[in-house]
Backbone bond lengths (Angstrom), bond angles and torsions (degrees), N, CA, C in turn:
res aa  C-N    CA-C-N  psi(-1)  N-CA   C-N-CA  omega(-1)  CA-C   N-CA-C  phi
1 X - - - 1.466 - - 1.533 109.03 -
2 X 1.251 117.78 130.10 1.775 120.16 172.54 1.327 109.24 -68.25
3 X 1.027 112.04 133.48 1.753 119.16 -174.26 1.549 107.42 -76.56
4 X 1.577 101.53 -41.07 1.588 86.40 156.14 1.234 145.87 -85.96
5 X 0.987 133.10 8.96 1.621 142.65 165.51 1.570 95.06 -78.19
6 X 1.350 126.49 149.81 1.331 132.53 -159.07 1.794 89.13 -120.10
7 X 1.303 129.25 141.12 1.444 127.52 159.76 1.685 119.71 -119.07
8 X 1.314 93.64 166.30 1.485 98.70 -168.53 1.394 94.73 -89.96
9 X 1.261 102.76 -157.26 1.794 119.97 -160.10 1.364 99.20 -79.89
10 X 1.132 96.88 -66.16 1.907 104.87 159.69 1.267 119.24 -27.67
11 X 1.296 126.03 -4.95 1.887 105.96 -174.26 1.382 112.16 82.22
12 X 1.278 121.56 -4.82 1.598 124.48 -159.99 1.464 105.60 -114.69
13 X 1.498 137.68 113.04 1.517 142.48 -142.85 2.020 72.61 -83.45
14 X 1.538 85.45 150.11 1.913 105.57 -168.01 1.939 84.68 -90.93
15 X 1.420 87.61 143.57 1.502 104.50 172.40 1.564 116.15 -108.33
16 X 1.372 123.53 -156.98 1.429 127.34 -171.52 1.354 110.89 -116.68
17 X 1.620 112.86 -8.10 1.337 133.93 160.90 1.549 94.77 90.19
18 X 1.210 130.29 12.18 1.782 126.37 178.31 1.777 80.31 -111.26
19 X 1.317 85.76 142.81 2.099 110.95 -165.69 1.767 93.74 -144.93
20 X 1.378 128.07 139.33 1.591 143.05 -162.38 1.488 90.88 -154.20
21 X 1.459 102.63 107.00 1.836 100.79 175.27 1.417 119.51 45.27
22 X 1.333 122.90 58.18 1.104 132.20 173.11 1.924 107.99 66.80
23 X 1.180 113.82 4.47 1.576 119.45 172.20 1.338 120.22 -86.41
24 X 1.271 124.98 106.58 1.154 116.19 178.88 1.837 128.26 -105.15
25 X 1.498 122.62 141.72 1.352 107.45 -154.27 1.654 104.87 -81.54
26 X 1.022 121.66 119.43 1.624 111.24 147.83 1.590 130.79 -17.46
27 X 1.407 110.46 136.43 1.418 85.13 176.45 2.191 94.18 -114.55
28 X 1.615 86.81 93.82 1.598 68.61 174.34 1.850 90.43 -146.58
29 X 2.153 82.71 126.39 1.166 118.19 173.84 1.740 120.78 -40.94
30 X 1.306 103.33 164.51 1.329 95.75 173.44 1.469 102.89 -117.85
31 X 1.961 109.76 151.95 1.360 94.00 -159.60 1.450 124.92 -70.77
32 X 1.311 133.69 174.58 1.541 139.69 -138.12 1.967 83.17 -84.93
33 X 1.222 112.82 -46.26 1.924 117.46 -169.51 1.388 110.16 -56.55
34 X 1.498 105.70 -34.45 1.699 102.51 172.75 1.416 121.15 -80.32
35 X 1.488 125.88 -39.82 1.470 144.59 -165.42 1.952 87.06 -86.31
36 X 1.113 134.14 -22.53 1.879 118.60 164.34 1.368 95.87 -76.95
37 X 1.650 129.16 -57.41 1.047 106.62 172.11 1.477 162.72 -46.15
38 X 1.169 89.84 -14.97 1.565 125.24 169.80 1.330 108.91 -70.07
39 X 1.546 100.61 -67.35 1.445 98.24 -161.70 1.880 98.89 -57.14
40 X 1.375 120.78 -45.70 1.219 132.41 -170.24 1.768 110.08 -26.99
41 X 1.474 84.85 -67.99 2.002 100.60 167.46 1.382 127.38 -28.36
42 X 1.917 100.23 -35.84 1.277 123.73 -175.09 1.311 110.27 -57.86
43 X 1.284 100.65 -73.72 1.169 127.78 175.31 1.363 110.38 -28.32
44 X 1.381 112.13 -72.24 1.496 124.31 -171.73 1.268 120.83 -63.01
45 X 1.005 140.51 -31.55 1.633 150.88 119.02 1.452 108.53 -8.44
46 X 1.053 133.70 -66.86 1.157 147.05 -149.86 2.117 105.91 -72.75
47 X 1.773 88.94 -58.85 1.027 89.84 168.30 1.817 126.18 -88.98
48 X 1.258 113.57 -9.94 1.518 117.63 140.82 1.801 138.23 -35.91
49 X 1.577 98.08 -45.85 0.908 112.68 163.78 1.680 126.22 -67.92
50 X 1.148 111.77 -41.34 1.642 129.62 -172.87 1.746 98.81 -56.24
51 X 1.875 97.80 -59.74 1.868 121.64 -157.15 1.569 97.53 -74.93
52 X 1.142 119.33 -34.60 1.590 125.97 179.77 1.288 133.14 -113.74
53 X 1.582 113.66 163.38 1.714 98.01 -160.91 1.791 101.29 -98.80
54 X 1.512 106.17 120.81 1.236 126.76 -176.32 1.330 137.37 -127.82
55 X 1.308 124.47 -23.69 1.599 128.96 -174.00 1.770 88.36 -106.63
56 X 1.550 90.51 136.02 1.553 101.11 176.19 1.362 92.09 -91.28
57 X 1.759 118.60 144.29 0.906 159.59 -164.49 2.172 112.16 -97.24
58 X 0.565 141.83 109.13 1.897 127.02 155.11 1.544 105.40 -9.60
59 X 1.521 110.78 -62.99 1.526 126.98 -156.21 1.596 100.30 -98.68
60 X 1.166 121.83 -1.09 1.611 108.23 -148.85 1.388 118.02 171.41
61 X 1.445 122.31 -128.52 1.541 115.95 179.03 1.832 79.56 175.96
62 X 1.738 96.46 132.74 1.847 96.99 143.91 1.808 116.56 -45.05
63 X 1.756 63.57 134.69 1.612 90.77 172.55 1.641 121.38 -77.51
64 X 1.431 117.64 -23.40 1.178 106.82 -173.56 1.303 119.06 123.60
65 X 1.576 139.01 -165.97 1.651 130.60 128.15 1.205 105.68 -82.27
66 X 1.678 101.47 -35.36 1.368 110.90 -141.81 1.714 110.43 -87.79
67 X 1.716 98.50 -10.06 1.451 93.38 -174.30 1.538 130.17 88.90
68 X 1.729 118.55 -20.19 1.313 100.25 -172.22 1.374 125.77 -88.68
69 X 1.621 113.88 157.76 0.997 119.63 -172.38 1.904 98.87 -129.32
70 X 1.266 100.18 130.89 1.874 113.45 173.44 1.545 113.14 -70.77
71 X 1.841 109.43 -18.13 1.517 102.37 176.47 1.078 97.69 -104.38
72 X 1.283 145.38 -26.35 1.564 132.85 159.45 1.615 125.15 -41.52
73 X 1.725 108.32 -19.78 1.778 110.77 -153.60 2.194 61.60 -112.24
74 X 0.773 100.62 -97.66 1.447 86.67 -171.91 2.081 132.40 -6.17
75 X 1.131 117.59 -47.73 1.166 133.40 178.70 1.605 94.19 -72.52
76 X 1.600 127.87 -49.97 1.018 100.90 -176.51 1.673 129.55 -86.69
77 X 1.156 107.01 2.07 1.426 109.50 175.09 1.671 104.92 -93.00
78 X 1.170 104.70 -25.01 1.652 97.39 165.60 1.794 121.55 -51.13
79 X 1.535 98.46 -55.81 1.254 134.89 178.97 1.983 112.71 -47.47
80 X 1.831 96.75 -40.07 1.142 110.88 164.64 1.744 137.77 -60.14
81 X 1.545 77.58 -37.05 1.492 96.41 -168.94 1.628 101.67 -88.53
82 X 1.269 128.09 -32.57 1.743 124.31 169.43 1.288 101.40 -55.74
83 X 0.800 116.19 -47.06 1.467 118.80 -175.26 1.081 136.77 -49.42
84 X 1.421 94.52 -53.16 1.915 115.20 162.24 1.622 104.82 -65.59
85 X 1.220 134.55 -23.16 1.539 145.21 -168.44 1.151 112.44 -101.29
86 X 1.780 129.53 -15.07 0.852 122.59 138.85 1.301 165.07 -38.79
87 X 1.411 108.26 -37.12 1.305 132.36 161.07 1.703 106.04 -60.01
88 X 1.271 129.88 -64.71 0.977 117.59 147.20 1.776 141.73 -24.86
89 X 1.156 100.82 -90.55 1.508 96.98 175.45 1.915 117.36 -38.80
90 X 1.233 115.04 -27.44 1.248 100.85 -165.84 1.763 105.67 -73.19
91 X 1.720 102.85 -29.60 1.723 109.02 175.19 1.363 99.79 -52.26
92 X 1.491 103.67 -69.72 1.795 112.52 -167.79 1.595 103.40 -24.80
93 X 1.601 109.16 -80.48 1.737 111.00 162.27 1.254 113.28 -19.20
94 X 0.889 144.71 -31.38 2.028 120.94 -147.34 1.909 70.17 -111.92
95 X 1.520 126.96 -56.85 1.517 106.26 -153.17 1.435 114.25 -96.63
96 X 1.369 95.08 172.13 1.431 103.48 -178.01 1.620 114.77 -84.17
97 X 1.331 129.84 148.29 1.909 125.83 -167.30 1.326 112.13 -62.96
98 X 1.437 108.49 -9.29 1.468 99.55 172.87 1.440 110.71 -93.20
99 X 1.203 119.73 -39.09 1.682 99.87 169.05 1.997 120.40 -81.70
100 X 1.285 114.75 14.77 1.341 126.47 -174.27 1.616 81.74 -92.77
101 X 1.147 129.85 -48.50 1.508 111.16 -164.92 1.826 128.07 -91.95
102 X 1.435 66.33 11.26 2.272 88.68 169.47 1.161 93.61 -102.14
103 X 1.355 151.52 -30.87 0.970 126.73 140.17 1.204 160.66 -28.78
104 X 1.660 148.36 65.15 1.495 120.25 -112.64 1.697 88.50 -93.37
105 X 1.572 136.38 -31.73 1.483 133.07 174.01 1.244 112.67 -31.78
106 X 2.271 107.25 -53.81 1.422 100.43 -146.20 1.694 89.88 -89.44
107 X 1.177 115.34 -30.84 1.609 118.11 170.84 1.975 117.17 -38.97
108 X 1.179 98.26 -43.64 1.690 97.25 -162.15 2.264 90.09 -88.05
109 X 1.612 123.19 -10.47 1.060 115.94 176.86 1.522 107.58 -84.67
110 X 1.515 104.51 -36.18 1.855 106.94 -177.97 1.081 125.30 -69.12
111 X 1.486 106.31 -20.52 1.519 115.46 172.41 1.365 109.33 -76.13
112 X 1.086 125.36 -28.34 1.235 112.59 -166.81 1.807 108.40 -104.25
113 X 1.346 107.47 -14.91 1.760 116.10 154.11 1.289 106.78 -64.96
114 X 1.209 128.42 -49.56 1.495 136.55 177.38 1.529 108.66 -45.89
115 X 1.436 103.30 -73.73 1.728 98.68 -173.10 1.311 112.21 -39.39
116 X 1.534 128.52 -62.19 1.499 144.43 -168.52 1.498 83.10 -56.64
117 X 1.020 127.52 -85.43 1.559 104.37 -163.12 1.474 129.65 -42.21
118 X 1.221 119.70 -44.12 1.241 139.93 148.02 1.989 96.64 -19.28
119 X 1.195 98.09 -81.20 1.634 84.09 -156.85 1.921 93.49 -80.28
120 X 0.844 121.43 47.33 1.331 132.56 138.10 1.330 139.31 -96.65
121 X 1.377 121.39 -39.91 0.983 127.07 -148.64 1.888 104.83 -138.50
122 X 1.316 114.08 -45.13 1.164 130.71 -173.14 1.232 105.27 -104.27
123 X 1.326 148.11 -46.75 1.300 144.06 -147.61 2.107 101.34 -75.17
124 X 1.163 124.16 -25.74 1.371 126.49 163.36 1.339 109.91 -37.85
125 X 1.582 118.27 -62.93 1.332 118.28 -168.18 1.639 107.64 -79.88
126 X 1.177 93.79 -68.12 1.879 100.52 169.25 1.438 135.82 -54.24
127 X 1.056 93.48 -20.67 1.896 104.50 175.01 1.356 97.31 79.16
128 X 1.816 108.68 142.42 1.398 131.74 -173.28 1.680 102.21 -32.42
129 X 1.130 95.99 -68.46 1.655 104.26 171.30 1.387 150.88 -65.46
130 X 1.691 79.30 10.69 1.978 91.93 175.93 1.139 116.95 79.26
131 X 1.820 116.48 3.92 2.087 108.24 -161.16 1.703 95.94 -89.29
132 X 1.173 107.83 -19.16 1.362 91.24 179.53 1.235 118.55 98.97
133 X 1.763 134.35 159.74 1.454 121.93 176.01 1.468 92.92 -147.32
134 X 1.733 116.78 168.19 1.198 141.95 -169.30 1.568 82.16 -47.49
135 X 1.934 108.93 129.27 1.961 97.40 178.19 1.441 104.12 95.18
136 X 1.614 143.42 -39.38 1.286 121.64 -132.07 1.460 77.06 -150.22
137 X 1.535 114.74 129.86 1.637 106.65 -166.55 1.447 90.36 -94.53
138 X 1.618 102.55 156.96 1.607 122.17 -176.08 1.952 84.77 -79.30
139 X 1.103 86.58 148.25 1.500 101.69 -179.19 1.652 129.05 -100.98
140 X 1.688 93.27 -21.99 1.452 114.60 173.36 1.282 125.19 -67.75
141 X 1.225 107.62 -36.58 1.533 114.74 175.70 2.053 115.43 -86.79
142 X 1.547 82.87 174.72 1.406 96.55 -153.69 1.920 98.00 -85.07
143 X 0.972 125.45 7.20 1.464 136.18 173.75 1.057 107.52 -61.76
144 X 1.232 150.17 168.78 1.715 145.07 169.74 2.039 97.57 179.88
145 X 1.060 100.14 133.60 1.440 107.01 177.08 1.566 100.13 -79.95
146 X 1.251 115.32 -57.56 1.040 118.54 -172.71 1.571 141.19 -123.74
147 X 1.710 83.72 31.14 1.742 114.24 153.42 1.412 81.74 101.40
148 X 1.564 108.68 150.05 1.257 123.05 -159.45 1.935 97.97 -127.18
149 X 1.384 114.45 24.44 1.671 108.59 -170.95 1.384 82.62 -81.25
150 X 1.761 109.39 -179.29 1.644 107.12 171.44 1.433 118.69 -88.85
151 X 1.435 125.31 -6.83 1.438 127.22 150.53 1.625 111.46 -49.20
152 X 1.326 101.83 -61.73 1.731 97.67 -170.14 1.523 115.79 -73.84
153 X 1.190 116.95 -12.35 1.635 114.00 160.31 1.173 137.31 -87.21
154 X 1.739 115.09 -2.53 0.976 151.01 -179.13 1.639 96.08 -85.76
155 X 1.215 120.53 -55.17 1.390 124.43 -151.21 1.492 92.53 -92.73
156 X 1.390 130.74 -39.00 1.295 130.63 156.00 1.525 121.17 -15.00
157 X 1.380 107.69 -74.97 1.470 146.26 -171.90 1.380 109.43 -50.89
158 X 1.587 117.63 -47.57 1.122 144.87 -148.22 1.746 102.37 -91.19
159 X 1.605 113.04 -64.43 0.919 102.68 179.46 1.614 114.35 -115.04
160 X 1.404 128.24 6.40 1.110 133.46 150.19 1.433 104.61 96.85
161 X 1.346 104.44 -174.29 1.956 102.82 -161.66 1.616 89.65 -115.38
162 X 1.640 151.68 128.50 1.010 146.42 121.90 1.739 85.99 96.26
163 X 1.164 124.39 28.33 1.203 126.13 175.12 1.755 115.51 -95.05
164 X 1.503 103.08 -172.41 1.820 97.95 -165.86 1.609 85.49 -83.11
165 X 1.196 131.70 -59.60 1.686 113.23 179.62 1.227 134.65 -0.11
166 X 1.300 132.51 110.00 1.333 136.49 -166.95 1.334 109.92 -64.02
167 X 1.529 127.20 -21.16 1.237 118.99 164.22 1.569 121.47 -135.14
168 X 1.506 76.96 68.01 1.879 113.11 169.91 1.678 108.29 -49.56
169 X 1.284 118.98 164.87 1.762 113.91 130.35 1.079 133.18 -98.14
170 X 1.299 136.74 101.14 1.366 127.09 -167.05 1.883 102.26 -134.96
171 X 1.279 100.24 143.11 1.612 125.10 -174.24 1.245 115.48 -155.61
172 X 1.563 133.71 80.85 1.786 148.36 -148.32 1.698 83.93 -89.29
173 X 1.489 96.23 122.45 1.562 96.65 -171.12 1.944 83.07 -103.51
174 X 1.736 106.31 117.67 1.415 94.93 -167.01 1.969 122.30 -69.04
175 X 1.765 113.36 157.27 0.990 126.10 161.84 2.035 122.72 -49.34
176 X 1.570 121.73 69.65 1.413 131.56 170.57 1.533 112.77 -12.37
177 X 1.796 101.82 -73.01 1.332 93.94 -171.19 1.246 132.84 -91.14
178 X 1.842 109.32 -10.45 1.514 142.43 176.75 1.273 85.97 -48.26
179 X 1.646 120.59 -79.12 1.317 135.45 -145.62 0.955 110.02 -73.47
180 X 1.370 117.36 -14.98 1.748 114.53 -165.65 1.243 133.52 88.57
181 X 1.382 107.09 -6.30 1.865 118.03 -177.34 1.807 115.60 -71.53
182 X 1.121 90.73 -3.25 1.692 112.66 173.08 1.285 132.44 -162.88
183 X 1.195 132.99 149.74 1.606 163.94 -157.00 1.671 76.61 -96.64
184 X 2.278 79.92 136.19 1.773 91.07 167.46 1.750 105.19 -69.06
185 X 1.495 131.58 -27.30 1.196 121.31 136.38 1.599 130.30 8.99
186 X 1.244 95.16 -95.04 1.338 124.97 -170.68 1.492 113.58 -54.30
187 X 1.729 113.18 -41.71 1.071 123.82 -174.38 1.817 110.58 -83.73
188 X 1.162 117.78 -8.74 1.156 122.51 -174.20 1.611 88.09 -96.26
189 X 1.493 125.87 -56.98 1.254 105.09 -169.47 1.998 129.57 -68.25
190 X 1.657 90.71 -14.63 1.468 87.73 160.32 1.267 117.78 -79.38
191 X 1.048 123.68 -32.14 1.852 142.96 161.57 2.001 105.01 -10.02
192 X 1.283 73.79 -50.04 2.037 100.06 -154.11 1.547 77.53 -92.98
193 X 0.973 138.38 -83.28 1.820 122.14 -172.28 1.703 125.65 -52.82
194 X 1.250 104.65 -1.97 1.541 120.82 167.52 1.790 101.26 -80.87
195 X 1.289 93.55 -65.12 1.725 96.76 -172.39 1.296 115.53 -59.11
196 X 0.923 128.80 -34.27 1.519 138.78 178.13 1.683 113.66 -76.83
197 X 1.698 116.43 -21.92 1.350 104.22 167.56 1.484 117.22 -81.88
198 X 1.401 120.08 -20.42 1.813 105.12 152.64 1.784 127.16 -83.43
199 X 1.427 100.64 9.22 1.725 87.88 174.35 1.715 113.49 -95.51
200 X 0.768 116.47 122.16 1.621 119.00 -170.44 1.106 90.90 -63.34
201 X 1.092 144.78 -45.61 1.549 140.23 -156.07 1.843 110.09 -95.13
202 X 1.275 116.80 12.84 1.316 113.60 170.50 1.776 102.24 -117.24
203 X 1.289 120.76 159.12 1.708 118.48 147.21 1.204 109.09 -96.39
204 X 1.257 119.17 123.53 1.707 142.38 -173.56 1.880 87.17 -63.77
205 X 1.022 105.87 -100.66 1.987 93.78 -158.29 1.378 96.36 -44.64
206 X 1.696 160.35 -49.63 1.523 127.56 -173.01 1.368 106.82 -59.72
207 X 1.145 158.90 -12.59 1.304 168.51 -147.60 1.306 101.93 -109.66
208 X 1.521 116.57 -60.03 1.616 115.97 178.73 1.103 99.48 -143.89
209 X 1.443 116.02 100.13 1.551 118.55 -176.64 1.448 98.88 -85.13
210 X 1.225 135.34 -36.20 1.423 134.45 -165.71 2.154 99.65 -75.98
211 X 1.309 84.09 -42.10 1.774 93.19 176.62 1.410 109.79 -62.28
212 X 1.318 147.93 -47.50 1.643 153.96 126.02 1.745 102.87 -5.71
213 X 1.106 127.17 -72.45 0.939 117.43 -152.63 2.186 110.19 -65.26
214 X 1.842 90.16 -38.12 1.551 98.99 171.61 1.457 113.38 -59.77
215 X 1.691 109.16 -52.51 1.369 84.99 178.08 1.327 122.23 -61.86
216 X 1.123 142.51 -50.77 1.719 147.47 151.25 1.625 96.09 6.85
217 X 1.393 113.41 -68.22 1.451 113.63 -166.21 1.549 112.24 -74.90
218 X 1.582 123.74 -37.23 1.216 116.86 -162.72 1.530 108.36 -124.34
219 X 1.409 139.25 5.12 1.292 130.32 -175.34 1.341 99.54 -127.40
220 X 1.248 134.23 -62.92 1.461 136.26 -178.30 0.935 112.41 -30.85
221 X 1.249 153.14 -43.39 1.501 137.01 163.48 1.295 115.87 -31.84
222 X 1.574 110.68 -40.04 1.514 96.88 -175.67 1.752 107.75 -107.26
223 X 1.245 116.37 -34.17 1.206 110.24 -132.07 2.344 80.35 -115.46
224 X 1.435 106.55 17.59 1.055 131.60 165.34 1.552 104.68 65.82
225 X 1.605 128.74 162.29 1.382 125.55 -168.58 1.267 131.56 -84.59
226 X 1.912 104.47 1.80 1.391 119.43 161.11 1.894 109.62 -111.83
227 X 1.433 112.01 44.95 1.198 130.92 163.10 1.794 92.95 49.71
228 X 1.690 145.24 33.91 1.315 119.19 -159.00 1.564 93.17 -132.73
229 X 1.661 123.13 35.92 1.435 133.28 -156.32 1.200 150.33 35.71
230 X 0.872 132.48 -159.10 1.609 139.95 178.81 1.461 101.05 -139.90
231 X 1.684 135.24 103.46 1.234 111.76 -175.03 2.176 115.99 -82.34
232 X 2.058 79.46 -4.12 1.976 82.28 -174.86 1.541 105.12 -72.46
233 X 1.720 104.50 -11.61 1.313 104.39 173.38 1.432 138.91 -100.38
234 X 1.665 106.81 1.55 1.166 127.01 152.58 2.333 88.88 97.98
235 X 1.536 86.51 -2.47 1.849 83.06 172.72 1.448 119.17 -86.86
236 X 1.642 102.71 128.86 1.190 106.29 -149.78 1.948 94.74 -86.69
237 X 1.654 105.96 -177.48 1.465 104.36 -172.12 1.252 113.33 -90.42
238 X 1.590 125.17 119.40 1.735 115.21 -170.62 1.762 99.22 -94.41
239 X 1.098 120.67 5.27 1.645 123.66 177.50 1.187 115.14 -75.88
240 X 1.435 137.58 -21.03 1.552 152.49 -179.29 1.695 119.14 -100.19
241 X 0.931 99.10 136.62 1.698 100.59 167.74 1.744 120.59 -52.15
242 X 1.174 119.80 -8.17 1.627 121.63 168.93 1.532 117.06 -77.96
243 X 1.499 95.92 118.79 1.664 99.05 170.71 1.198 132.81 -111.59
244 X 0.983 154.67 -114.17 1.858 144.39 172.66 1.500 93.36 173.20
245 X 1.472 116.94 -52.40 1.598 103.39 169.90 1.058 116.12 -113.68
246 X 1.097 134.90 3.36 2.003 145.88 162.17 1.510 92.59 134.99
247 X 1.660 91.89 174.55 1.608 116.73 -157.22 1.317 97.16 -121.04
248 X 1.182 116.18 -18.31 1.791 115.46 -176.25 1.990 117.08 -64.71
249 X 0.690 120.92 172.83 1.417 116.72 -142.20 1.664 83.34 -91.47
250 X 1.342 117.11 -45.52 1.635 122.24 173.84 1.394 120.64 -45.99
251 X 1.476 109.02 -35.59 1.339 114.11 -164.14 1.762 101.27 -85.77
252 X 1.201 111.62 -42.79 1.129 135.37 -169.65 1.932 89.71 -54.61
253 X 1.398 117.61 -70.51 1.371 120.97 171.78 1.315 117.30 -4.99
254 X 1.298 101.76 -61.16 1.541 120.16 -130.85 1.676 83.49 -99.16
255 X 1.341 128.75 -1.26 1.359 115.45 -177.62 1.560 107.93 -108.74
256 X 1.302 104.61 -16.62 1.478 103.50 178.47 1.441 108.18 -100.56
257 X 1.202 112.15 -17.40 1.603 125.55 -178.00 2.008 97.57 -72.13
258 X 1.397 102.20 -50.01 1.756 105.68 -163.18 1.469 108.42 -111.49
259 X 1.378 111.20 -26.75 1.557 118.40 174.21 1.657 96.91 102.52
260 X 1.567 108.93 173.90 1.020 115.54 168.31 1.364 105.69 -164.94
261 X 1.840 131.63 112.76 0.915 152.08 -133.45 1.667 109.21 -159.17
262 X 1.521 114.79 53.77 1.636 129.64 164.90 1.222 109.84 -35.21
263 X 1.319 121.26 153.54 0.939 130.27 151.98 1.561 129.79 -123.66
264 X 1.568 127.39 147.92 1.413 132.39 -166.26 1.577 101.22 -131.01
265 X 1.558 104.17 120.85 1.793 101.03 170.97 0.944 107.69 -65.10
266 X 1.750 101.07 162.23 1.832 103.64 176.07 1.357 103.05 -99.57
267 X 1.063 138.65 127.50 2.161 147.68 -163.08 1.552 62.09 -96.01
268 X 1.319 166.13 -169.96 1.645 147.14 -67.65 1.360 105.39 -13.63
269 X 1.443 103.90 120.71 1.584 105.02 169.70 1.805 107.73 111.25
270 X 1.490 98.03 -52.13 1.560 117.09 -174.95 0.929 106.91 -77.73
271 X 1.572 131.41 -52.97 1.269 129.50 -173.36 1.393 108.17 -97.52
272 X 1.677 123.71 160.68 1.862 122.90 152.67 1.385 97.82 -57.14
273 X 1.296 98.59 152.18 2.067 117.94 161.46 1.687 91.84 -38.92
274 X 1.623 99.01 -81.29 1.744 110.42 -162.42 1.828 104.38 -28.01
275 X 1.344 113.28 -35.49 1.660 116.97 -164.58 1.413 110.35 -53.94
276 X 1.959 82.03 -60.89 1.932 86.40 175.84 1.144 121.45 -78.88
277 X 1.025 108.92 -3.90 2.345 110.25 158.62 1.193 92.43 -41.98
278 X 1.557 86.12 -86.75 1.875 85.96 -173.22 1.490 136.37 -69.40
279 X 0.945 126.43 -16.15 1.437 121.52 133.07 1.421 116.49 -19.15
280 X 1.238 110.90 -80.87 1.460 133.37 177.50 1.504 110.52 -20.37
281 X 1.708 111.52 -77.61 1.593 134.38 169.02 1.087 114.24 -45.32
282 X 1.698 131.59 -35.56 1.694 127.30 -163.57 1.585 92.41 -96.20
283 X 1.643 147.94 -19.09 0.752 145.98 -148.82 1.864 93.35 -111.15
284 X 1.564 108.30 -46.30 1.233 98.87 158.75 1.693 151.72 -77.68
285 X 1.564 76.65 -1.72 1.653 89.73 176.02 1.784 110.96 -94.73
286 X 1.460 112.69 12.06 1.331 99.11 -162.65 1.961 101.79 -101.10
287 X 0.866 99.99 18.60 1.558 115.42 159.74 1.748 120.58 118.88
288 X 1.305 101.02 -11.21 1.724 95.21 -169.37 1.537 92.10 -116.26
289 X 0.959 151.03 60.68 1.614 158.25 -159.76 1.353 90.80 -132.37
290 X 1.537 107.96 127.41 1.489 122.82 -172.08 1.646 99.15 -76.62
């Protein structure tokens, strides 16, 4: 017999007197600790509703007694925190990144404005970590197309590479075989004197003396006559194992054959000054900064 089901005199547990196809319901309570608790909930609900903002409105929603709002406590701790970051940012603004990082306060704040922006804005192309992808220069290293001091990464940043900015950097390193200024010939044998000026263990003109002589005529202007660039010219160094669109002899082809001419927005406009300060500083502090 269940101790909680209650029975009559008869031996027969008492029902609620409602019967469904010969089924009849029990009448057994529920215990007294759950049914206070219940009501308790009630209660608290009730006056939950009154103290806090809960019934949606047509126009709006109750306000409450109490008034609070989660986008009000939010907005103002935002509001809090510019504020406190103000004092800051307004220095960052007034100086230039080289005296921001003799600073060791405003230095250890820009870095850390820097990173967050960083994985806002830049880290898509460059990767979270700055290494960079086939197209998208690794940032860590000491390579720089177009000089790695914190002026020239600044001015990078600022007005962008081959962008609409009127004072872009741009230098169209031309299409060889597109344009016609060379024989797939020609382009193969500079091909072979390209690859061979980063192998330490080859001599670039005995290797491709005919490829030496093209570049002589058609790259050295920019990319200078010991193949190791011009960074005022945005020509990068073909003497090192670092590449931007690969190092393999195919890839290499296909860049002097079709060109390769990236492009970088200019954040002027997009970003605050203070942003690309630090931008500037977190990008140069990450190890290859001239």
């Amino acid at each position: 017999m269940n101790k909680s089901t209650p029975e009559t005199n008869a031996g027969e547990p008492e029902t609620t007197g409602h019967e469904w196809d010969g089924i009849s319901e029990y009448n057994n309570p529920l215990p007294k600790w759950w049914l206070y608790t219940f009501y308790a909930t009630i209660i608290w609900s009730i006056g939950y509703w009154i103290v806090m903002p809960s019934w949606p409105l047509i126009s709006g929603y109750t306000k409450g007694v109490i008034g609070y709002s989660q986008r009000a406590t939010v907005e103002k701790n935002i509001a809090d925190a510019k504020a406190a970051q103000s004092v800051y940012l307004s220095r960052i603004a007034e100086l230039q990144p080289a005296a921001i990082i003799q600073d060791p306060e405003l230095f250890t704040f820009a870095l850390a404005g820097g990173k967050a922006a960083f994985g806002d804005n830049c880290a898509p192309c460059h990767g979270s970590g700055a290494q960079g992808f086939v197209g998208y220069p690794n940032l860590n290293d000491d390579d720089w197309l177009w000089g790695g001091s914190l002026e020239a990464i600044e001015t990078t940043i600022r007005y962008g590479i081959r962008s609409n900015h009127d004072e872009t950097r741009s230098n169209d390193m031309p299409a060889f075989l597109t344009d016609e200024i060379l024989s797939r010939a020609e382009v193969r044998q500079v091909t072979d004197y390209v690859v061979a000026l980063s192998d330490p263990d080859r001599a670039a003109a005995e290797a491709a003396p005919r490829g030496a002589e093209i570049f002589a005529e058609q790259c050295a202007a920019c990319h200078g006559e010991d193949g190791r660039g011009i960074a005022e010219l945005g020509a990068p160094n073909l003497a090192d194992p670092i590449w931007l669109f690969g190092g393999d002899p195919a890839a290499i082809y296909d860049t002097i054959a079709t060109s390769r001419n990236a492009m970088m927005p200019a954040w002027e406009g997009r970003l605050s000054p203070a942003t690309i300060k630090q931008l500037t500083v977190y990008v140069h502090s990450l190890g290859g900064g001239e």
